[in-house]
N, C-alpha and C positions, 0 to 999 in steps of 0.2 A: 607291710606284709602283703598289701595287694599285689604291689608292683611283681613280686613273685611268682606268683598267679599269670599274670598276664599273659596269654599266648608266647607271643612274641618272644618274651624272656624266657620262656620255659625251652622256643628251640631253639634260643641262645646257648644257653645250657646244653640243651642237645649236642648241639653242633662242636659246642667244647669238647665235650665228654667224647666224643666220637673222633676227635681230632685227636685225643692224647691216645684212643684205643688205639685210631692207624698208626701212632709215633711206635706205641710198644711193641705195636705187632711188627713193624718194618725194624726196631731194636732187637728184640728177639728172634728174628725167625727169619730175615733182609739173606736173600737170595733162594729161598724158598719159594717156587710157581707159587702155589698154595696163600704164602702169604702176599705177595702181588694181586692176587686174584681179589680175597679180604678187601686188600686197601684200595681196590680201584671199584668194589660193592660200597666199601664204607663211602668214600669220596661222590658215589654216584647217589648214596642216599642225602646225604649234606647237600648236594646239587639243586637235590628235589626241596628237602625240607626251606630251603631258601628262596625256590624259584615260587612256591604256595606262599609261604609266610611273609618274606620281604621284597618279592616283586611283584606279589597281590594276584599271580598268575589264577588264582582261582579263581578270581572275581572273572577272568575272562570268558565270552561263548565255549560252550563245549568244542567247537573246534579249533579254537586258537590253545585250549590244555590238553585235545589230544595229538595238536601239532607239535607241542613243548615237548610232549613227554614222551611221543616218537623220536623227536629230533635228541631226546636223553639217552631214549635207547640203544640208538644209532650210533651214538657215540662213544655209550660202555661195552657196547658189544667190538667194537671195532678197537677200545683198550685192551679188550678180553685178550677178541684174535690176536691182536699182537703179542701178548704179551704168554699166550700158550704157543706160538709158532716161531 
């Protein structure tokens, strides 16, 4: 029951749970801006929770996490624009 517990596993879990949200939402709703917009937020938070969790990015100086999480941003926004224009 520990192992449950554990960080790690917990955004394991997360990251499932979040994985099946973008299926439904891209099942249900797949050619909707709207839902493009959803799955490339859900996909940017997965991004995150694994770049903290399993590539230990926290442990790093504060400007190597707000180098990470610039160069995140960078990147969802520039999915966004594309994907609104």
């Amino acid at each position: 029951m520990a192992q449950l517990r554990d960080k790690k596993n917990l955004v394991a879990m997360a990251l499932l749970l979040a994985t099946i949200a973008s299926w439904f939402t891209f099942e249900e709703f797949h050619g909707y801006v709207l839902a493009s917009v959803v799955i490339i937020l859900i996909s940017t938070l997965k991004v995150k929770a694994i770049m903290m969790s399993f590539m230990e990015v926290n442990a790093l100086p504060n400007p190597w996490k707000h180098m990470m999480n610039g160069w995140l941003a960078v990147v969802c926004l520039a999915m966004l624009i594309a994907e609104v224009m």
